[in-house]
C-alpha positions in Angstrom: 20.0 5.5 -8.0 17.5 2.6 -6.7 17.7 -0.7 -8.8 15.3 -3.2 -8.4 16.1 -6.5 -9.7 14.1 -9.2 -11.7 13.0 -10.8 -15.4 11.5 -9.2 -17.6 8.6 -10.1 -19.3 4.8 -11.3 -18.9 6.4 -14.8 -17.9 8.1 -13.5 -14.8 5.9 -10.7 -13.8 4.2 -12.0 -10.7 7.5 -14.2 -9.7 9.3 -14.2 -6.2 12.3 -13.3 -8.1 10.7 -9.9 -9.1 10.1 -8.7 -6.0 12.6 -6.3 -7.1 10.9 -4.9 -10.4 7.9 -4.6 -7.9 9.4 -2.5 -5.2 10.8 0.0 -7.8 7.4 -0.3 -9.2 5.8 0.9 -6.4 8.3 3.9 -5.7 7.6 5.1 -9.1 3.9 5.0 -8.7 4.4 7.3 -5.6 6.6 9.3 -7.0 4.9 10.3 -10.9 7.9 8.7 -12.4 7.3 7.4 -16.0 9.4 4.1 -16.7 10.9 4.7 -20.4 13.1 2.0 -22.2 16.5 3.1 -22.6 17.7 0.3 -25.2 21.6 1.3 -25.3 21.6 0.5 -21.1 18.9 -2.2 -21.4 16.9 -0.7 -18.9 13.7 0.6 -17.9 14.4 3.9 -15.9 12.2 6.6 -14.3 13.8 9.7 -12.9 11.4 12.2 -10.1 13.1 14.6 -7.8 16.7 13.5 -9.1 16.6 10.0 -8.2 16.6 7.5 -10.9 14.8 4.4 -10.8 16.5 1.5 -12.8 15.0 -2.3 -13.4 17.4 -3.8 -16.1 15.9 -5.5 -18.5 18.6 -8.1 -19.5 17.9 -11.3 -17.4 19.1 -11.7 -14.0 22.5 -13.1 -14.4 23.5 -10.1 -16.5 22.2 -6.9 -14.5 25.7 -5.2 -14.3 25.0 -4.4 -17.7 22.6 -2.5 -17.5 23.3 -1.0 -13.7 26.4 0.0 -14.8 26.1 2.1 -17.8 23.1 3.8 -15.9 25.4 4.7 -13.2 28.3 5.5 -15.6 25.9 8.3 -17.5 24.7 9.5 -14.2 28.1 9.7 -12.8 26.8 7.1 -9.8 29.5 5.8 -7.2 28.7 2.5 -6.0 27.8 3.8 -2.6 25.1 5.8 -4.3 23.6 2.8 -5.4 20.3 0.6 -3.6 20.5 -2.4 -5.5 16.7 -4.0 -4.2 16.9 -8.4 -4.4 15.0 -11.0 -3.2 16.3 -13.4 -0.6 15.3 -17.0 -0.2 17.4 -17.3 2.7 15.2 -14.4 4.6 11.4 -15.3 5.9 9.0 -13.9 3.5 8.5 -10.5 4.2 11.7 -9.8 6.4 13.6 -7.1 5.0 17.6 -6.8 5.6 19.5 -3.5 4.7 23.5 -3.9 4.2 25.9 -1.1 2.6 28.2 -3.5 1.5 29.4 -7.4 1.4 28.7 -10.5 -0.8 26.7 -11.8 -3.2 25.3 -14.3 -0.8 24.6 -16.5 -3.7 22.5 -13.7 -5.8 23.5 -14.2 -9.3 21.7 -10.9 -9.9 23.6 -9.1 -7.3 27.1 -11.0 -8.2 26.9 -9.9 -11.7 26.4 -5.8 -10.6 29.0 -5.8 -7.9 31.5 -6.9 -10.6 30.4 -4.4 -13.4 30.9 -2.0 -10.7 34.3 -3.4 -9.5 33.5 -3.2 -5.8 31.7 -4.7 -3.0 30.6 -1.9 -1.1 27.3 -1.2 -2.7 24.1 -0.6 -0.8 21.7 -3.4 -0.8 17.8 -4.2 0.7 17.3 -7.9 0.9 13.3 -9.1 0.9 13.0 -12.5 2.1 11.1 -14.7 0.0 11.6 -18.0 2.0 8.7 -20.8 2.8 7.3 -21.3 5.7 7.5 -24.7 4.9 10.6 -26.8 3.3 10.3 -26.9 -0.4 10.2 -30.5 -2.1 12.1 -30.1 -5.8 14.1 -27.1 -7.1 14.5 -24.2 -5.2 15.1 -22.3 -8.6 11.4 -23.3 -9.5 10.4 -22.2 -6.1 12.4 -18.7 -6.6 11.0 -18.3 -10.2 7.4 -19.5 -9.0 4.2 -17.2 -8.6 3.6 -16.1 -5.0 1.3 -18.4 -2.9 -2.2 -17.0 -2.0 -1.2 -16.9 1.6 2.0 -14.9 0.2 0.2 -12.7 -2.0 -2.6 -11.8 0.8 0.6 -10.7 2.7 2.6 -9.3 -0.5 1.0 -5.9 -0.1 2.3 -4.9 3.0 5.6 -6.3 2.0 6.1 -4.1 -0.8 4.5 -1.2 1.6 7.4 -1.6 4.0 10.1 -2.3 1.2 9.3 1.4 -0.2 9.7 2.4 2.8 12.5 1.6 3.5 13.5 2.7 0.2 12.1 6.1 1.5 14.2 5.8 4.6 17.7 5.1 3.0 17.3 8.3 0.6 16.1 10.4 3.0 18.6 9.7 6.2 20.9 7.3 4.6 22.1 3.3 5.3 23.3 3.2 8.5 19.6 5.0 9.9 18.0 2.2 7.4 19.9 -0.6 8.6 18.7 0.1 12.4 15.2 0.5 11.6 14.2 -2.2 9.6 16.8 -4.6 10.2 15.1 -5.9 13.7 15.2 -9.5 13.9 12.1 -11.0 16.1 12.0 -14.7 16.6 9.3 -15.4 13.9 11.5 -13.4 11.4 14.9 -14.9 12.2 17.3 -15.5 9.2 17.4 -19.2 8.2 19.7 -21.4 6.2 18.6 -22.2 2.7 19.7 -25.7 3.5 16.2 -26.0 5.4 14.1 -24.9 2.4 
């Protein structure tokens, strides 16, 4: 089961924070999957070739509802599970793959790994960061529309993102993890402290 995470709603539909929504977007495009609302799991899902593509469709803070009674109905372990965020802590465009460990200060990603009881669920991180420090809230940064610098770029983002996607169901995390976590100096991980 691949989860991508965001808002939903016309408001929040070009938003860093949906970078999630637009990943599993994508997949389903390439795939002929149909989203359909499923209102007693709050979720959109689209199922091809027996994967099932989730985007919940509470808000962000409450997506273990809805990943969780999608995976309970599909009989899902956790380590079945690619849970796809954004990360402001990641260089735009820099993707890091991880089969299990914390939050890291994802309230959408916080919420799942306690409906599911665990924190050993797959998860694909796509950096969202500036290139430059942000003056104000980072929240209205996160829930802010792309740049047009950003969104010149956003295309092969999400190109490399379903790949990845592609990669994990196909030869699994650990093969993911050492292909598209490569770190190169203009990609390096930063500290949100510097945004």
């Amino acid at each position: 089961m691949v989860v991508g995470l965001g808002n939903p709603g016309k408001r929040y539909l070009r938003t860093r924070h949906n970078i999630g929504f637009m990943v599993v977007d994508r997949r389903a495009a390439q795939c002929g999957g149909k989203w359909q609302l499923v209102k007693s799991w709050r979720a959109e899902v689209a199922s091809q070739d027996g994967i099932v593509l989730v985007k919940p469709q509470t808000f962000m803070n409450e997506s273990g509802i809805s990943v969780a009674r999608a995976a309970r109905h599909h009989r899902i372990r956790p380590d079945q599970l690619l849970v796809i965020l954004d990360d402001v802590a990641l260089r735009f465009g820099q993707l890091r793959m991880k089969a299990a460990g914390s939050a890291g200060g994802h309230n959408g990603l916080r919420d799942i790994l306690a409906a599911m009881g665990t924190s050993e669920v797959p998860r694909l991180r796509v950096g969202i960061a500036p290139a430059e420090p942000v003056a104000g809230d980072l929240s209205d940064f996160v829930l802010g529309e792309f740049s047009g610098g950003e969104r010149s770029e956003l295309d092969k983002v999400l190109g490399r993102a379903t790949q990845a996607v592609a990669h994990v169901l196909e030869n699994g995390v650990e093969s993911a993890m050492n292909s598209f976590n490569k770190r190169t100096k203009d990609s390096a991980e930063i500290d949100p402290q510097e945004i």
